[in-house]
N, CA, C and O of each residue as an XYZ file, in Angstrom:
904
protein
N      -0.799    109.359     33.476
C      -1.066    107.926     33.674
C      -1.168    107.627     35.164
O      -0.354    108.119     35.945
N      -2.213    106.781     35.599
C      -2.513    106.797     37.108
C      -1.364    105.715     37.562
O      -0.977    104.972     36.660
N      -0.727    105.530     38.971
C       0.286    104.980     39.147
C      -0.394    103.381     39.561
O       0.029    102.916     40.619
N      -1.158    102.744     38.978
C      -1.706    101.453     39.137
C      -0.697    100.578     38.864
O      -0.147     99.832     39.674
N      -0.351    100.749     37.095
C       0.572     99.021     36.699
C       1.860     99.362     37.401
O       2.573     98.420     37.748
N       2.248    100.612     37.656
C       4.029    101.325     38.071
C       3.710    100.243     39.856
O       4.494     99.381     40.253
N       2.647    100.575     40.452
C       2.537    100.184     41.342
C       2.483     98.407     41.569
O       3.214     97.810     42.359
N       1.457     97.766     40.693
C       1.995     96.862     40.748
C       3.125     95.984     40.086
O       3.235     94.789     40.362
N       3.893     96.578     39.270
C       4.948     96.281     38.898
C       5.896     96.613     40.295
O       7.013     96.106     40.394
N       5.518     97.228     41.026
C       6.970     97.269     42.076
C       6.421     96.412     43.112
O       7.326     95.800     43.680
N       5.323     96.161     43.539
C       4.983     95.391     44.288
C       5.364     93.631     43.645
O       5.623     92.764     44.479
N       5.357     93.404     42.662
C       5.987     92.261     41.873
C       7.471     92.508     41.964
O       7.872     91.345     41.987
N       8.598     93.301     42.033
C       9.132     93.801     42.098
C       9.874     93.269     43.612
O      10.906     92.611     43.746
N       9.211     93.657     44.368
C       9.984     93.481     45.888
C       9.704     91.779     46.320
O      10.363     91.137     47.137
N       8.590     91.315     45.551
C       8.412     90.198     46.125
C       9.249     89.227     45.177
O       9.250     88.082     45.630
N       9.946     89.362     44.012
C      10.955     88.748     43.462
C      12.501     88.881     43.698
O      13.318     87.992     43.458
N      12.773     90.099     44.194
C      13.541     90.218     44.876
C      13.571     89.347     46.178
O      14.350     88.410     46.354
N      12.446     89.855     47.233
C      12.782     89.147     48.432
C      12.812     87.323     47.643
O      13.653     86.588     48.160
N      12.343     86.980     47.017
C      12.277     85.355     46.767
C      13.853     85.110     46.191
O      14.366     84.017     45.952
N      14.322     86.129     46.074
C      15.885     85.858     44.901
C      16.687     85.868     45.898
O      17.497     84.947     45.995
N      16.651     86.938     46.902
C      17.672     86.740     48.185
C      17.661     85.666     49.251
O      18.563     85.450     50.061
N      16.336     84.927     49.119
C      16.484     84.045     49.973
C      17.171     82.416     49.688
O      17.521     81.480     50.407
N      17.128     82.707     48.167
C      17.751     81.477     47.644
C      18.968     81.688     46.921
O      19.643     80.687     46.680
N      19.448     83.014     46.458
C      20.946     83.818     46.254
C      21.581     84.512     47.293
O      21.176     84.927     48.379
N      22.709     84.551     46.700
C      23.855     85.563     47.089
C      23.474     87.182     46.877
O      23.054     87.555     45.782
N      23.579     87.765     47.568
C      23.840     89.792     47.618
C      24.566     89.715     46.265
O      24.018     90.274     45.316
N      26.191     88.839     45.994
C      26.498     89.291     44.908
C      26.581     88.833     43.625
O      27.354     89.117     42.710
N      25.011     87.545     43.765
C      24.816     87.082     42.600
C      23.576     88.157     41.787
O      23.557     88.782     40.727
N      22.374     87.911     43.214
C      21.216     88.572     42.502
C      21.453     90.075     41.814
O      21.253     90.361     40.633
N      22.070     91.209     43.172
C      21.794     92.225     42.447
C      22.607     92.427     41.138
O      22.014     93.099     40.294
N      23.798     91.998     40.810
C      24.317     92.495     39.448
C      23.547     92.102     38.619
O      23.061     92.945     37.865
N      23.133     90.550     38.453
C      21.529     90.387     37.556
C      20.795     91.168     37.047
O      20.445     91.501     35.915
N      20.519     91.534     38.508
C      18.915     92.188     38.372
C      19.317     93.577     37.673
O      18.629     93.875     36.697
N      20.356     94.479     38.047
C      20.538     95.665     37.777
C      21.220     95.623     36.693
O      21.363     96.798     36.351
N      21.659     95.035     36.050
C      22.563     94.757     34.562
C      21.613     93.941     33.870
O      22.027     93.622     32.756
N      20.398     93.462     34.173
C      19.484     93.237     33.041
C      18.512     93.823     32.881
O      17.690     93.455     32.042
N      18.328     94.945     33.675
C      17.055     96.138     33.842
C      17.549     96.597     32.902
O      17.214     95.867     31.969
N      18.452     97.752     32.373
C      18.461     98.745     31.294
C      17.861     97.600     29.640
O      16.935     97.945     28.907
N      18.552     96.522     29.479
C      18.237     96.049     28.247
C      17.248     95.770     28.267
O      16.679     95.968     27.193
N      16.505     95.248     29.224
C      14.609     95.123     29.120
C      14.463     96.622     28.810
O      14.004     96.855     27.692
N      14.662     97.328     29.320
C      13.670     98.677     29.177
C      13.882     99.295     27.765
O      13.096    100.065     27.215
N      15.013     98.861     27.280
C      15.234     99.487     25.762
C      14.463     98.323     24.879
O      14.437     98.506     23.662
N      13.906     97.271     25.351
C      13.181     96.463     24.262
C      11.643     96.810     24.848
O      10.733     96.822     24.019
N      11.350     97.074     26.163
C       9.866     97.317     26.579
C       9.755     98.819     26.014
O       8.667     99.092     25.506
N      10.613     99.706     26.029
C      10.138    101.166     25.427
C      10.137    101.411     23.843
O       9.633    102.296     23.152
N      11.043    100.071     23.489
C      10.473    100.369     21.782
C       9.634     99.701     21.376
O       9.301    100.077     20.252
N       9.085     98.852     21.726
C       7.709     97.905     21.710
C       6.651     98.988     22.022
O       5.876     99.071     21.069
N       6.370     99.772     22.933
C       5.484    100.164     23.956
C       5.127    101.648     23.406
O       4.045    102.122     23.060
N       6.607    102.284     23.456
C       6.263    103.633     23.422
C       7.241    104.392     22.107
O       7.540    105.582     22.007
N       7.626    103.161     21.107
C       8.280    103.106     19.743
C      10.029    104.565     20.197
O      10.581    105.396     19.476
N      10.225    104.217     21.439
C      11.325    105.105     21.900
C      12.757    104.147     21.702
O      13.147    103.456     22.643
N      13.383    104.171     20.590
C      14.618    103.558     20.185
C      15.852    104.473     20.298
O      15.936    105.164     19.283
N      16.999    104.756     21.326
C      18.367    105.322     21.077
C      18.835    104.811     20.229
O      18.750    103.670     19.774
N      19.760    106.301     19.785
C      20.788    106.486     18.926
C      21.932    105.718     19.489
O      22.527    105.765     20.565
N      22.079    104.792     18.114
C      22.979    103.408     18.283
C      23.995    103.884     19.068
O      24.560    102.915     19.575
N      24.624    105.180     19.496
C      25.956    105.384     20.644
C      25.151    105.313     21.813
O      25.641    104.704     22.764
N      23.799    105.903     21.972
C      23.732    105.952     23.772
C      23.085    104.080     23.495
O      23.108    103.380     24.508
N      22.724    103.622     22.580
C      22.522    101.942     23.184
C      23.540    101.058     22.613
O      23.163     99.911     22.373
N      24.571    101.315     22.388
C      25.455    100.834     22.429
C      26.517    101.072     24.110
O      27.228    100.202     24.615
N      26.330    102.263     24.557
C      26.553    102.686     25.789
C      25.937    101.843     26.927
O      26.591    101.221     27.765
N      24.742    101.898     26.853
C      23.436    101.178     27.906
C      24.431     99.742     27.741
O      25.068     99.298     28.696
N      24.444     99.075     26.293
C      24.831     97.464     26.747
C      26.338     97.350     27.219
O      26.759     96.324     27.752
N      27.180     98.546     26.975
C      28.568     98.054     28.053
C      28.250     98.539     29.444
O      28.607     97.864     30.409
N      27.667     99.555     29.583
C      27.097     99.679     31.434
C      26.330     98.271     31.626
O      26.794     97.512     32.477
N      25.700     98.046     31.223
C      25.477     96.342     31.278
C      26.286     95.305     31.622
O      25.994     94.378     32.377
N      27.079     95.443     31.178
C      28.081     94.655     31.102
C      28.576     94.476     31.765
O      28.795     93.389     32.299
N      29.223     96.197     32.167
C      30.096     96.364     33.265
C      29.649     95.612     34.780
O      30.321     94.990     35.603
N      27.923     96.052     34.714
C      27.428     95.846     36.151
C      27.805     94.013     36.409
O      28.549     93.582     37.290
N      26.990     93.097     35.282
C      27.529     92.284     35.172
C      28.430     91.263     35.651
O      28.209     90.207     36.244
N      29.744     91.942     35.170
C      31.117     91.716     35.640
C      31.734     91.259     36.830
O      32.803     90.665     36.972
N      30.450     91.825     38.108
C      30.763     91.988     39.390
C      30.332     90.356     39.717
O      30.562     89.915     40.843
N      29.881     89.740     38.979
C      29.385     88.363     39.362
C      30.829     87.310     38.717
O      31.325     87.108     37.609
N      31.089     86.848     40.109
C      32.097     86.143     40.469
C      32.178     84.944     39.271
O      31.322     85.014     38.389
N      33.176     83.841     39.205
C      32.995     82.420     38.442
C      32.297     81.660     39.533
O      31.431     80.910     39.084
N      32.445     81.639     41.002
C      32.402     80.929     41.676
C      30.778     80.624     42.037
O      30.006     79.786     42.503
N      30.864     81.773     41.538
C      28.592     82.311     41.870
C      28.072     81.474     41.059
O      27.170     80.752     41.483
N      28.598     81.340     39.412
C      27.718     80.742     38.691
C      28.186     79.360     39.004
O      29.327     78.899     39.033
N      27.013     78.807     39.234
C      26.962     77.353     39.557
C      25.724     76.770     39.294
O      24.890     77.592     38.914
N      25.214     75.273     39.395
C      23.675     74.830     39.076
C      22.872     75.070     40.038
O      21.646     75.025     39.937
N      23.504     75.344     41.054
C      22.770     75.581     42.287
C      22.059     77.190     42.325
O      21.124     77.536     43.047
N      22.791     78.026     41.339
C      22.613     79.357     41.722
C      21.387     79.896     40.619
O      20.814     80.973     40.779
N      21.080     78.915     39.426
C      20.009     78.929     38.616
C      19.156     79.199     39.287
O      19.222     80.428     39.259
N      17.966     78.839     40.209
C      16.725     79.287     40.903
C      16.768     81.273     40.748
O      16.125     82.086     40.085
N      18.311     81.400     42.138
C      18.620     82.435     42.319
C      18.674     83.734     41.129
O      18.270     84.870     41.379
N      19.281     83.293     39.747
C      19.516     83.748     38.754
C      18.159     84.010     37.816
O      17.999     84.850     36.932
N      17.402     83.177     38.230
C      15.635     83.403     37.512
C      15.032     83.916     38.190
O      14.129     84.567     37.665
N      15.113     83.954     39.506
C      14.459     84.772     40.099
C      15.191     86.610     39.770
O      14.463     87.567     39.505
N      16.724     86.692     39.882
C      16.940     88.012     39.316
C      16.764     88.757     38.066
O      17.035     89.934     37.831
N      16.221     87.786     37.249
C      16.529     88.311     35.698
C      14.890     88.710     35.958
O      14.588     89.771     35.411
N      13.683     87.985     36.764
C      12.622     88.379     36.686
C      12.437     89.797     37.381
O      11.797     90.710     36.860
N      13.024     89.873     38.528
C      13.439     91.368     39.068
C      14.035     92.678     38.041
O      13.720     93.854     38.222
N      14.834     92.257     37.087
C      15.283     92.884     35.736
C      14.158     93.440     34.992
O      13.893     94.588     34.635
N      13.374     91.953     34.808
C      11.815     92.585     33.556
C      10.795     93.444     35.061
O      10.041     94.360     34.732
N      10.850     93.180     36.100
C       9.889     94.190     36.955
C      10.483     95.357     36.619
O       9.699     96.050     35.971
N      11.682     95.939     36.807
C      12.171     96.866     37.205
C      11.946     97.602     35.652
O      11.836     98.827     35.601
N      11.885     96.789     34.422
C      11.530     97.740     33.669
C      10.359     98.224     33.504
O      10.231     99.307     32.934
N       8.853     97.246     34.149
C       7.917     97.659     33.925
C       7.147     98.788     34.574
O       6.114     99.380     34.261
N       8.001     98.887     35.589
C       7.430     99.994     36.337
C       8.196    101.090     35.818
O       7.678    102.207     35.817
N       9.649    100.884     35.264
C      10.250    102.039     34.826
C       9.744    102.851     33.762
O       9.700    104.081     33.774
N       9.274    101.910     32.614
C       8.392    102.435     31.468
C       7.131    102.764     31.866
O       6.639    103.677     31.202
N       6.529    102.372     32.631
C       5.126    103.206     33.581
C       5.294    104.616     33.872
O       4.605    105.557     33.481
N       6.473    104.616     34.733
C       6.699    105.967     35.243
C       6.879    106.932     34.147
O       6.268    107.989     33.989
N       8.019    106.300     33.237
C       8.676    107.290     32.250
C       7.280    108.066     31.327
O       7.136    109.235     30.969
N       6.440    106.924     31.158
C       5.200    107.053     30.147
C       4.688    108.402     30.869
O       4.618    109.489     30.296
N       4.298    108.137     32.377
C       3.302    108.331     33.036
C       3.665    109.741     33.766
O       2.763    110.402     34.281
N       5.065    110.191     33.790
C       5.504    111.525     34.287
C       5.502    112.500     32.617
O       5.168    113.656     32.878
N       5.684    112.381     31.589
C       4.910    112.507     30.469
C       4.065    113.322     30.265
O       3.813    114.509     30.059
N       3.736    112.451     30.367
C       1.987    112.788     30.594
C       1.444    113.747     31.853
O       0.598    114.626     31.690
N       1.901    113.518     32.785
C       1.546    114.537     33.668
C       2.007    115.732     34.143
O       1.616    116.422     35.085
N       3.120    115.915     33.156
C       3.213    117.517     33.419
C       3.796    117.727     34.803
O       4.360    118.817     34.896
N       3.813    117.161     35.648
C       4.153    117.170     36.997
C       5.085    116.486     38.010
O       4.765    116.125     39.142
N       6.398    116.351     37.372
C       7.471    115.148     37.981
C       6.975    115.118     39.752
O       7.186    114.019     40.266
N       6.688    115.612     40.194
C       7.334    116.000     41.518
C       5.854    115.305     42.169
O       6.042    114.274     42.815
N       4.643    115.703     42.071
C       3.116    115.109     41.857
C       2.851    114.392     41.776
O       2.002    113.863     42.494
N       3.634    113.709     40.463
C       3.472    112.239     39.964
C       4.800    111.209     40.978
O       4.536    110.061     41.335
N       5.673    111.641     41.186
C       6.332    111.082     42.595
C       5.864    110.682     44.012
O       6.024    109.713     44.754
N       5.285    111.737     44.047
C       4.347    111.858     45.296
C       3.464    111.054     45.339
O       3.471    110.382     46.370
N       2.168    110.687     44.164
C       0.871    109.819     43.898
C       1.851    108.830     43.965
O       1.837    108.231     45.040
N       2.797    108.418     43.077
C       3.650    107.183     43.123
C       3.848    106.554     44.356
O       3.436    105.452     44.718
N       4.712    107.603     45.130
C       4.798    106.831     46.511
C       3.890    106.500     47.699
O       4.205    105.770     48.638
N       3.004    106.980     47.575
C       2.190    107.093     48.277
C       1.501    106.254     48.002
O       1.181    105.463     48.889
N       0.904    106.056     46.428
C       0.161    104.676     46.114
C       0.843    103.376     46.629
O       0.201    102.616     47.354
N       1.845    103.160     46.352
C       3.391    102.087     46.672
C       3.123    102.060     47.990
O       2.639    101.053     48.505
N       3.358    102.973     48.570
C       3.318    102.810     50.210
C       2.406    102.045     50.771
O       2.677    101.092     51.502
N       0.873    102.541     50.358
C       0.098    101.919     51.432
C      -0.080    100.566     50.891
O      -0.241     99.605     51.643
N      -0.057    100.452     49.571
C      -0.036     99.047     48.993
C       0.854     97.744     49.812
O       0.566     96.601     50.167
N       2.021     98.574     49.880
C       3.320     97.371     50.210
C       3.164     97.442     51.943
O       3.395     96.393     52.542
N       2.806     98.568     52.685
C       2.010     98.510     53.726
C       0.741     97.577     54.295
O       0.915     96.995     55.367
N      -0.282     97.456     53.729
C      -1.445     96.711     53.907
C      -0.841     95.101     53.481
O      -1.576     94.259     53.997
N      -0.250     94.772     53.065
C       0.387     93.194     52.431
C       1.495     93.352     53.557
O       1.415     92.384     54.314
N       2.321     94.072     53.868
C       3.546     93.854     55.035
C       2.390     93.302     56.436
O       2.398     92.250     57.075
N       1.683     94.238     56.511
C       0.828     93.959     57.836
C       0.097     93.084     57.780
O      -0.175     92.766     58.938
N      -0.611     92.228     56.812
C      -1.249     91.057     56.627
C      -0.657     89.631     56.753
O      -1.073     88.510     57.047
N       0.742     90.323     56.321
C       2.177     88.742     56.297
C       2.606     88.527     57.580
O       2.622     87.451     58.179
N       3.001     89.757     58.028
C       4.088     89.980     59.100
C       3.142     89.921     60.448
O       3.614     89.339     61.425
N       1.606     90.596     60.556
C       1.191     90.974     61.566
C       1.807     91.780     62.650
O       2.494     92.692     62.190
N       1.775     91.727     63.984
C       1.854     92.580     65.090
C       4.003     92.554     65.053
O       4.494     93.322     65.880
N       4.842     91.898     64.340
C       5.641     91.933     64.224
C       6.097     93.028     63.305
O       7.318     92.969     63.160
N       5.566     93.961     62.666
C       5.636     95.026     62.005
C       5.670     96.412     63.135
O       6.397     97.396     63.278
N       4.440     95.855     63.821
C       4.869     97.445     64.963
C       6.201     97.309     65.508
O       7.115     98.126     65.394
N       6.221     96.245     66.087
C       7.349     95.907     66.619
C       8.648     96.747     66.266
O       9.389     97.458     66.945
N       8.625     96.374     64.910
C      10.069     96.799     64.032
C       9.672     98.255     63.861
O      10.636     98.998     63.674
N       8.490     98.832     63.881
C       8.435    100.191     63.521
C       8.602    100.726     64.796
O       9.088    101.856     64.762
N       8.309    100.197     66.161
C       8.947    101.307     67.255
C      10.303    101.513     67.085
O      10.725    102.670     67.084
N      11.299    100.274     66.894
C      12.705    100.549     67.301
C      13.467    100.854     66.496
O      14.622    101.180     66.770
N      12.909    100.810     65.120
C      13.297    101.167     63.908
C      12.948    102.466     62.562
O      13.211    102.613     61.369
N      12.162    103.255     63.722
C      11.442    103.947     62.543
C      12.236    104.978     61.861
O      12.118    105.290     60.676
N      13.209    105.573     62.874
C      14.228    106.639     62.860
C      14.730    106.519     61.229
O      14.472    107.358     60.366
N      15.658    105.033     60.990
C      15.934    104.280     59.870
C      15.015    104.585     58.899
O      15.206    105.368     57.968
N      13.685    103.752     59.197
C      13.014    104.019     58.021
C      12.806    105.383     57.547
O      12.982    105.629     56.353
N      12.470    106.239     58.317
C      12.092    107.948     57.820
C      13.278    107.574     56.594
O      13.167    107.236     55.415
N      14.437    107.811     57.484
C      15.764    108.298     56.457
C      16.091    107.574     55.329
O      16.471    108.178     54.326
N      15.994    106.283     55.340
C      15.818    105.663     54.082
C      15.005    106.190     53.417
O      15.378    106.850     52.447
N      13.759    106.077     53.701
C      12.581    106.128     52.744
C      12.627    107.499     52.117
O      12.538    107.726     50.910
N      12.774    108.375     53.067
C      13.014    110.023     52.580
C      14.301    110.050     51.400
O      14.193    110.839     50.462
N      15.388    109.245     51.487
C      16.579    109.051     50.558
C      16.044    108.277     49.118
O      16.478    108.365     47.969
N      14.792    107.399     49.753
C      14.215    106.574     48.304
C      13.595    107.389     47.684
O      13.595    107.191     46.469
N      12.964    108.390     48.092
C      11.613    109.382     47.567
C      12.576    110.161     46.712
O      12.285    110.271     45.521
N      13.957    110.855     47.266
C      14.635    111.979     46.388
C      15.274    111.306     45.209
O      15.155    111.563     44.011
N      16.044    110.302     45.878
C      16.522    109.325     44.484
C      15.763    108.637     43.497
O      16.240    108.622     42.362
N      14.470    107.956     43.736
C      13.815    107.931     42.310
C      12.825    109.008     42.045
O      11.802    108.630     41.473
N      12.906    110.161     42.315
C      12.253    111.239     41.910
C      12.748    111.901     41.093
O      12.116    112.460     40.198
N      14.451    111.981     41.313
C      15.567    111.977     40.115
C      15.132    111.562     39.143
O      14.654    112.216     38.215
N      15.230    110.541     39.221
C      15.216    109.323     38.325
C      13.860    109.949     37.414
O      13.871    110.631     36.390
N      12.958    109.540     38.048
C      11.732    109.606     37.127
C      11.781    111.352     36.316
O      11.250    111.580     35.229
N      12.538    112.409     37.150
C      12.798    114.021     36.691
C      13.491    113.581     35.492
O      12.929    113.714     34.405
N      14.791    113.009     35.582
C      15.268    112.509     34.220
C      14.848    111.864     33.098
O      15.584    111.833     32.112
N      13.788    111.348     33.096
C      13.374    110.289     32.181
C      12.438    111.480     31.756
O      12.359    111.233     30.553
N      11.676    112.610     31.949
C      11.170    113.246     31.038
C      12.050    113.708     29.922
O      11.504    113.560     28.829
N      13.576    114.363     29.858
C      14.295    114.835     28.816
C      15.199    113.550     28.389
O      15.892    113.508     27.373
N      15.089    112.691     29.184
C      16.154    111.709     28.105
C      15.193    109.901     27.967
O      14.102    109.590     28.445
N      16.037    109.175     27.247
C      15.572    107.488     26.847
C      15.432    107.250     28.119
O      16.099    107.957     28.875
N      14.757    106.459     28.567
C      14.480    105.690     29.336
C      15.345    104.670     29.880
O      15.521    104.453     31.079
N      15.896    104.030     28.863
C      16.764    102.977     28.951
C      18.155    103.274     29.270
O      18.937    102.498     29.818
N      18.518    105.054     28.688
C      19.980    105.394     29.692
C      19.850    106.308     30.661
O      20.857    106.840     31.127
N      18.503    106.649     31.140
C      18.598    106.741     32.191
C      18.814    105.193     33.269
O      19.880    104.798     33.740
N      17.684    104.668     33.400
C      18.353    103.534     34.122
C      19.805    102.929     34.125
O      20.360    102.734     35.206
N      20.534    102.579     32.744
C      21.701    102.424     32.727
C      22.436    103.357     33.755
O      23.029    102.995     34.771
N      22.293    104.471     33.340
C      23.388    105.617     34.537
C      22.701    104.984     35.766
O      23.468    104.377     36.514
N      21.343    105.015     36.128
C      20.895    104.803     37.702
C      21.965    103.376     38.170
O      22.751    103.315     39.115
N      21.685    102.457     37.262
C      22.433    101.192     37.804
C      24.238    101.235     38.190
O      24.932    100.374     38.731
N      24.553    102.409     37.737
C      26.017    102.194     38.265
C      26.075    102.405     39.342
O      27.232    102.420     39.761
N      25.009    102.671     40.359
C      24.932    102.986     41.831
C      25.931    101.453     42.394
O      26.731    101.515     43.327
N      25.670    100.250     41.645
C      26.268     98.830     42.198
C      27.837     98.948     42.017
O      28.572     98.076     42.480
N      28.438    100.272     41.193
C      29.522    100.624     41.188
C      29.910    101.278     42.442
O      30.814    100.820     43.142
N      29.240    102.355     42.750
C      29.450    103.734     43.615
C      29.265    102.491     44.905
O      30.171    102.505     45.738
N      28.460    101.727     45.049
C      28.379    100.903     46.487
C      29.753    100.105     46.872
O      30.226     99.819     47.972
N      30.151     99.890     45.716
C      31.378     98.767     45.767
C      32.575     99.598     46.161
O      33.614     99.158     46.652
N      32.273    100.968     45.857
C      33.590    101.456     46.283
C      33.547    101.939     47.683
O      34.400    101.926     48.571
N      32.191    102.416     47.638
C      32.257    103.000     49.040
C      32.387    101.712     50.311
O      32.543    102.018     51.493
N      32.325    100.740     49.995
C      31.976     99.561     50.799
C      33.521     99.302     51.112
O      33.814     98.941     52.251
N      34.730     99.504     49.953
C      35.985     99.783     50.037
C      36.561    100.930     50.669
O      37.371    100.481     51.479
N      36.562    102.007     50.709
C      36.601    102.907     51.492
C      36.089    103.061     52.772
O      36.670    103.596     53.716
N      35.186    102.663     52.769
C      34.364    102.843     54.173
C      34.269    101.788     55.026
O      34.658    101.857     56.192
N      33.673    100.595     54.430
C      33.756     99.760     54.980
C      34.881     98.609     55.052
O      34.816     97.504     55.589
N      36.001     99.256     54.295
C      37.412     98.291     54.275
C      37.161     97.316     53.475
O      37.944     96.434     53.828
N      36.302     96.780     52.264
C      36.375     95.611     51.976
C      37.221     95.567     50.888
O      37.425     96.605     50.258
N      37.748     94.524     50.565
C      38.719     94.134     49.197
C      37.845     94.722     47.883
O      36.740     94.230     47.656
N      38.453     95.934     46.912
C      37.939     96.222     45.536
C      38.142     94.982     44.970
O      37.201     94.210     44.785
N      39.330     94.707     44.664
C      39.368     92.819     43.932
C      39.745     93.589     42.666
O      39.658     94.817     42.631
N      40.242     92.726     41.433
C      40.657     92.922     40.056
C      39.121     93.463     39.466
O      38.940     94.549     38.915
N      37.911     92.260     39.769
C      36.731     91.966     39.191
C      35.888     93.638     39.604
O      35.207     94.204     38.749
N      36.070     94.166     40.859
C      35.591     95.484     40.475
C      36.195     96.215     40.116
O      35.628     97.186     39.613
N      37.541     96.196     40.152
C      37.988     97.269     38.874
C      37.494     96.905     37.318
O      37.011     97.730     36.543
N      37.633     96.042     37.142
C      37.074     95.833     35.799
C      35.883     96.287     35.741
O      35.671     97.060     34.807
N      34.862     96.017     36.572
C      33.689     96.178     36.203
C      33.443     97.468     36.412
O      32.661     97.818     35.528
N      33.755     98.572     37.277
C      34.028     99.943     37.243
C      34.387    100.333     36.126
O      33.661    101.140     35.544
N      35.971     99.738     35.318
C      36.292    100.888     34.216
C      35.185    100.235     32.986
O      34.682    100.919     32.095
N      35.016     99.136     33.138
C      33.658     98.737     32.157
C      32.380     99.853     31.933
O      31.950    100.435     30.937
N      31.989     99.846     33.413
C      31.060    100.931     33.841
C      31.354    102.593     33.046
O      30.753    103.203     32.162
N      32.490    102.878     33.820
C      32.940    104.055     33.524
C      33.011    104.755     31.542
O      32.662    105.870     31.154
N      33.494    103.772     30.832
C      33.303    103.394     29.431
C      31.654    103.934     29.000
O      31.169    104.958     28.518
N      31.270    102.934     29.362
C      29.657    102.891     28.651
C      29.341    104.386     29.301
O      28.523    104.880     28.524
N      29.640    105.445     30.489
C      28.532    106.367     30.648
C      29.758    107.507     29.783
O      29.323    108.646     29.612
N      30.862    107.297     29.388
C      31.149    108.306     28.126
C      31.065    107.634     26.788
O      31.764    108.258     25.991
N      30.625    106.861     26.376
C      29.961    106.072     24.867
C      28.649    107.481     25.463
O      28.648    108.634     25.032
N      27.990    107.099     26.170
C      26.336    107.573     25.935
C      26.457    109.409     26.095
O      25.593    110.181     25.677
N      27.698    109.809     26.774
C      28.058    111.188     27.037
C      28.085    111.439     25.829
O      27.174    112.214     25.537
N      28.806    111.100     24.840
C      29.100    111.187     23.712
C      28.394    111.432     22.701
O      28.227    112.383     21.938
N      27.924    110.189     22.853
C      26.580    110.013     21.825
C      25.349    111.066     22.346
O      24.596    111.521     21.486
N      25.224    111.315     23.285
C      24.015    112.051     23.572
C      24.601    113.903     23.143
O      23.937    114.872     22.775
N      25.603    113.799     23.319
C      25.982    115.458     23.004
C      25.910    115.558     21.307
O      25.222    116.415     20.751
N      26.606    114.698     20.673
C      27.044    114.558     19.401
C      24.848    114.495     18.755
O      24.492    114.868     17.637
N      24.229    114.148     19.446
C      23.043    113.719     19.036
C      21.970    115.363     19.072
O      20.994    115.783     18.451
N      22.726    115.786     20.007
C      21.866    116.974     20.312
C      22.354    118.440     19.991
O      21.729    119.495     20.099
N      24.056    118.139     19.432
C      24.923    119.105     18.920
C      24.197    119.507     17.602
O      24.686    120.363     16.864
């Protein structure tokens, strides 16, 4: 599958995001967005590509859901934070459409690593030619003093959803993403460790929440293939 809709699904993708952060919180949007990605993708991949888990790994997917969830404060939800909250749940349905693109579309091509490559590369110059049209001569700018950054990010984005998309040839779609999204776990801690910040009750909960749902789907996926 050529990386066209994957592509513009992420290009829809970043620009709902950037619209969600400018009118949310860091720790309203992303738990949203990343705790409502796996359940879109288990209703877009059985619609799409008739791919339904065994009721333990999606029963798994909706407490990793949950868990991610969790991380959203009482204080966040407010009337004010609605805009913010529609704009993340729409970041949720992007993130599945490009996910079921890829999953379809590495498939099909026989070639995880190929089809990563066309991926990013299509993505790139796309979100490239629209950065430089918005931003203008303020883009070099940021790319002299900043490029060091970008390599290393971007080189860290290329291996990590290359994973991602390597995985989605042998397993659902929908727990792969689930496992990808506990990364909003692994950040919270390291942000505690590293960066000293308060874990709080609310990420422990939402950790052992987390932690739960990826042995439901351990489970279920061994017991499925035993």
């Amino acid at each position: 599958m050529p990386p066209r809709f994957p592509t513009s699904s992420f290009l829809l993708y970043c620009y709902l995001l950037t619209a969600a952060y400018r009118v949310g919180d860091l720790g309203l949007v992303y738990p949203i967005a990343r705790g409502t990605a796996p359940l879109f993708i288990v209703a877009a991949a059985a619609v799409t590509i008739a791919e339904v888990p065994d009721f333990g790994v999606l029963f798994g997917i909706g407490v990793v859901s949950i868990g991610v969830l969790c991380l959203i404060s009482r204080q966040q939800l407010t009337s004010t934070s609605i805009p913010a909250a529609l704009y993340a749940t729409g970041v949720g349905i992007a993130i599945a459409g490009y996910s079921v693109s890829d999953g379809v579309g590495v498939r099909l091509s026989n070639n995880p690593l190929g089809y990563v490559a066309a991926l990013h590369l299509a993505s790139g110059i796309a979100l490239s030619v629209i950065v430089c049209a918005v931003r203008g001569r303020r883009v070099w700018h940021e790319m002299r003093h900043g490029w060091i950054q970008g390599f290393i990010g971007g080189a860290m984005m290329f291996a990590a959803y290359g994973i991602v998309i390597y995985a989605m040839v042998y397993a659902p779609l929908g727990a792969v993403t689930a496992l990808r999204e506990t990364s909003v776990v692994f950040a919270a801690l390291i942000g505690a460790v590293l960066l000293k910040e308060p874990f709080g009750k609310l990420r422990i909960i939402s950790a052992l929440i987390v932690a739960a749902g990826i042995v439901v789907m351990t489970l279920a996926g061994t017991k499925a293939t035993g």
